[in-house]
Backbone as numpy.savetxt, mean C-alpha at the origin, in Angstrom:
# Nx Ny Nz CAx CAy CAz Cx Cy Cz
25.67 38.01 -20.95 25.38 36.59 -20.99 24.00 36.40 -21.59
24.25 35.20 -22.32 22.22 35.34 -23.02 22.09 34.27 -22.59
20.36 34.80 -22.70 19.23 33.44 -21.87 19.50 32.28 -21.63
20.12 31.83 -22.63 19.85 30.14 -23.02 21.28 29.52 -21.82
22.35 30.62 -22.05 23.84 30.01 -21.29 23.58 30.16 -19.71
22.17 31.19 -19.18 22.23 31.42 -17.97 21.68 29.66 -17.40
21.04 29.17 -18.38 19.52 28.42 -17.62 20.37 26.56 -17.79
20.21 26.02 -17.04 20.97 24.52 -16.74 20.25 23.68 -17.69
21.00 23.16 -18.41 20.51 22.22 -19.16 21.01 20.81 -18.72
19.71 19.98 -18.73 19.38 18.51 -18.33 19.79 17.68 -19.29
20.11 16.62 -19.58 20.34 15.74 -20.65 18.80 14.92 -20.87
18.46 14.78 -22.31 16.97 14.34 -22.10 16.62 12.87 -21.61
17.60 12.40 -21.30 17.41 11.07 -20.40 17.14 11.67 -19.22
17.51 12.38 -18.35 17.11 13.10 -16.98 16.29 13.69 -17.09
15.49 14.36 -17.85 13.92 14.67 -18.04 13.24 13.42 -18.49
13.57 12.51 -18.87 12.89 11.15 -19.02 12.57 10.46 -18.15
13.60 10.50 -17.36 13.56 9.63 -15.52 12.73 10.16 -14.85
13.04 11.83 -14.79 12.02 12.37 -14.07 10.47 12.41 -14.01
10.22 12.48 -15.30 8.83 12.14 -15.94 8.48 10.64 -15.41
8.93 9.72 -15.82 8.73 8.51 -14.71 8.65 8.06 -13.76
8.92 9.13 -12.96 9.29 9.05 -11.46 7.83 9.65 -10.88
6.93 10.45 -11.74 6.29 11.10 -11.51 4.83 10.71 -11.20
4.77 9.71 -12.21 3.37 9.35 -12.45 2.92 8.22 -11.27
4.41 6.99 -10.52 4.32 6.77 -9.40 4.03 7.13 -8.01
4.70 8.20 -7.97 4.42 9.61 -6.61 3.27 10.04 -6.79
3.04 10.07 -8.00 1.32 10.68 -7.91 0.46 10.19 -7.41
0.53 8.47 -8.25 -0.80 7.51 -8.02 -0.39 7.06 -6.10
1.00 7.19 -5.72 1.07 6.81 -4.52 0.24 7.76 -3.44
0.79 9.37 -3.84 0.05 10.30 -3.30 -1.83 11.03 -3.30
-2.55 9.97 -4.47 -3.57 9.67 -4.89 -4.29 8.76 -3.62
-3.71 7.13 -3.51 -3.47 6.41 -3.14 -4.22 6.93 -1.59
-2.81 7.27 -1.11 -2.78 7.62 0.38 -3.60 9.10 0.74
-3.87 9.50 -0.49 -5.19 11.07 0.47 -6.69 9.62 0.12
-6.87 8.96 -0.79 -8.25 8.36 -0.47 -8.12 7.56 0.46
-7.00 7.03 0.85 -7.21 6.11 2.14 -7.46 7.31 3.41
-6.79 8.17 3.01 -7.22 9.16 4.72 -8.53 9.61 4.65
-8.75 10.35 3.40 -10.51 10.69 3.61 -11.77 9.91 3.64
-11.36 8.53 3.55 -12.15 7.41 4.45 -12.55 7.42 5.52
-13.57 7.83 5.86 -13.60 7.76 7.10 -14.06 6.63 7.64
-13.60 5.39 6.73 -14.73 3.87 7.71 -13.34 3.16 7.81
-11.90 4.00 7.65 -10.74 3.59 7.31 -10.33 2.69 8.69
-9.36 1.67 8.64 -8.93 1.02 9.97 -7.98 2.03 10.70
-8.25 1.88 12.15 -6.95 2.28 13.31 -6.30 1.41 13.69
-6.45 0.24 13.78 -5.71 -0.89 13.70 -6.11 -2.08 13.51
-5.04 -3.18 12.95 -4.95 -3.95 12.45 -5.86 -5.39 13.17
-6.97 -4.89 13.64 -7.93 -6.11 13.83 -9.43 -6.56 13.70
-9.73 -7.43 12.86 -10.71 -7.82 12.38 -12.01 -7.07 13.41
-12.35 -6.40 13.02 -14.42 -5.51 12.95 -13.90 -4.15 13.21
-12.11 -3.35 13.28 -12.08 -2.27 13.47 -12.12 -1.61 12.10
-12.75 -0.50 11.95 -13.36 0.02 10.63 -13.72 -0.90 9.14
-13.07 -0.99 8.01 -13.56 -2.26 6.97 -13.07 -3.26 7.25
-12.00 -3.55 8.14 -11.95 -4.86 8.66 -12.69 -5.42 9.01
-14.09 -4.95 9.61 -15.43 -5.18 10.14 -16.67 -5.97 9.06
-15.89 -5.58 8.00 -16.55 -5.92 5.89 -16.40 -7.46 5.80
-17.11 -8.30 5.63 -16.91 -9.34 4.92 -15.70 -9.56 4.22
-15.22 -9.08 2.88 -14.15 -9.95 2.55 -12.84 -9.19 3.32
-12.69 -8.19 3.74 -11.50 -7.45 4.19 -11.56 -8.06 5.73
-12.68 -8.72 6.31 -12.21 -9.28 7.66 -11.23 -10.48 7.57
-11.86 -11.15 6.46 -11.29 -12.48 5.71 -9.63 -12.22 5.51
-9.95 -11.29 4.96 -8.23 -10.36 4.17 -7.45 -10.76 5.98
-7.79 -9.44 6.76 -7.02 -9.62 7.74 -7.01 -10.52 8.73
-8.09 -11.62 8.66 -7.98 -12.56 9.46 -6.44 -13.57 9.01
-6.65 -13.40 7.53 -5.44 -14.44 7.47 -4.15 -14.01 7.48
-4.09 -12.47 6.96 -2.76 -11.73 7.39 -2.10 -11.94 8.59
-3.24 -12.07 9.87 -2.69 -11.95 11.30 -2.09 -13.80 11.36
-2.88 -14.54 11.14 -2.77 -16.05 10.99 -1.53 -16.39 10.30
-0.96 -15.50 9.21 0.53 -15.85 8.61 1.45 -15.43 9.19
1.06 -13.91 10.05 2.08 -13.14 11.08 2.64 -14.14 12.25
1.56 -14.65 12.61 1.66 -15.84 13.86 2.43 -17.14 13.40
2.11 -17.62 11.72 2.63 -18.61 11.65 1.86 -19.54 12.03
0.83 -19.50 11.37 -0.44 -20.08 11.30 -0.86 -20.28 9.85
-1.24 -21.63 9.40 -0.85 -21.49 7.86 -2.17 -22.84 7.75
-2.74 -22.95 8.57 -4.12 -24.13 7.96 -5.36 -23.48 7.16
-5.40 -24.34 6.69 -6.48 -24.25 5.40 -7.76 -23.47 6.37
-8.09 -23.74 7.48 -9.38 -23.56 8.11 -8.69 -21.64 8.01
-7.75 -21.08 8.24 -7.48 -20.30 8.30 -7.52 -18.94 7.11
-7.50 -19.87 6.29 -7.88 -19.05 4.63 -9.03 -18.98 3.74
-9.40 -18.02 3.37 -10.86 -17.99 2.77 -10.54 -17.45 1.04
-9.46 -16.81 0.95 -8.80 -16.57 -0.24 -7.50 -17.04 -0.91
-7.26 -16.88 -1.76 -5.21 -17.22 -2.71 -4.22 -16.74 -1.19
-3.29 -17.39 -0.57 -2.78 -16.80 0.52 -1.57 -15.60 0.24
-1.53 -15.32 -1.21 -0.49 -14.50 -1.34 -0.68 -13.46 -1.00
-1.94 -12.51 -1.26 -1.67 -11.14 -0.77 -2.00 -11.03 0.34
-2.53 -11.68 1.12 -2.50 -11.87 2.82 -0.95 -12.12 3.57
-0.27 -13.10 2.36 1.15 -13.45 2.79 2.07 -12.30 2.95
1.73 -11.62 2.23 2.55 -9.96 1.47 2.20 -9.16 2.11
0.91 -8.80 3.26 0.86 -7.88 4.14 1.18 -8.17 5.51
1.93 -9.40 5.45 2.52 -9.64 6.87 3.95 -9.05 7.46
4.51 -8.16 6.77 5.65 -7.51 7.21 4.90 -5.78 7.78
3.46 -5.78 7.77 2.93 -4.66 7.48 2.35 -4.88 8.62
1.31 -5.95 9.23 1.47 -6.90 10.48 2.38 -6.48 11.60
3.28 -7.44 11.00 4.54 -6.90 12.20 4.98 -5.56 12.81
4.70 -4.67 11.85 5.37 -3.16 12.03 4.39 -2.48 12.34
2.77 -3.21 12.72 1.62 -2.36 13.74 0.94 -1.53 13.00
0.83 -1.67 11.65 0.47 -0.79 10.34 -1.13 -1.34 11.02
-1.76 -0.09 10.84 -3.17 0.05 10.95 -4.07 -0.62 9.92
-3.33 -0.89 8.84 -3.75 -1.13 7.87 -2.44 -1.90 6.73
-2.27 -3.13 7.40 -1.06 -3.82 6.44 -0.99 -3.90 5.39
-2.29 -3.44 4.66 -1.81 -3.91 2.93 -1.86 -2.31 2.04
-1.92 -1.05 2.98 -1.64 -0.51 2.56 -0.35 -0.07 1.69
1.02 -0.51 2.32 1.96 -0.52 1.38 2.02 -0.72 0.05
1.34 -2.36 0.29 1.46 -3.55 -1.09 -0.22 -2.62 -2.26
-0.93 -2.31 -1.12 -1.85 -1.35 -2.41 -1.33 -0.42 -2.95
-0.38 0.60 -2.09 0.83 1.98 -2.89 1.52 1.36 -4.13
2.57 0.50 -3.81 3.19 -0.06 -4.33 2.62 -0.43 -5.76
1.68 -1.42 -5.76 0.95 -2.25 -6.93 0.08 -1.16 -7.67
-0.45 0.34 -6.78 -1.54 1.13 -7.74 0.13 1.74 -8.48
């Protein structure tokens, strides 16, 4: 048997996908080692625990928790309410850090 008949050949659309698939997992796995070697990183999801404690990221999660509740007044927002709106499923599910997803996701 020679070399070439032993070894599986891919169609180059399936080395194409794969290659694409790649550069996501990376920046996700990028992503999530700088959020761990933070060490000023949040343990949970409430305003002065680690950068939640920061000026605009208290802001961030003050209004995240305020949309979780269903709390939606102006006195309540200090920024655009969308990406505060977008870490409220992140909220709910006790994420230490709700917008971590929507930062994986979007880097």
């Amino acid at each position: 048997m020679s070399v070439s008949a032993s070894r599986a050949h891919f169609p180059a659309s399936f080395m194409l996908v794969g290659w694409k698939m790649l550069l996501p997992v990376l920046a996700a796995f990028i992503c999530l080692t700088g959020w761990w070697q933070d060490g000023h990183h949040p343990t949970a999801a409430l305003p002065g625990n680690g950068w939640w404690g920061d000026y605009d990221q208290s802001h961030y999660i003050h209004a995240a928790l305020s949309f979780a509740k269903g709390e939606f007044s102006s006195a309540e927002q200090w920024y655009l309410p969308l990406y505060p709106a977008l870490a409220v499923p992140g909220v709910w599910l006790h994420l230490p850090d709700p917008f971590l997803p929507l930062n994986g996701f979007v880097a």
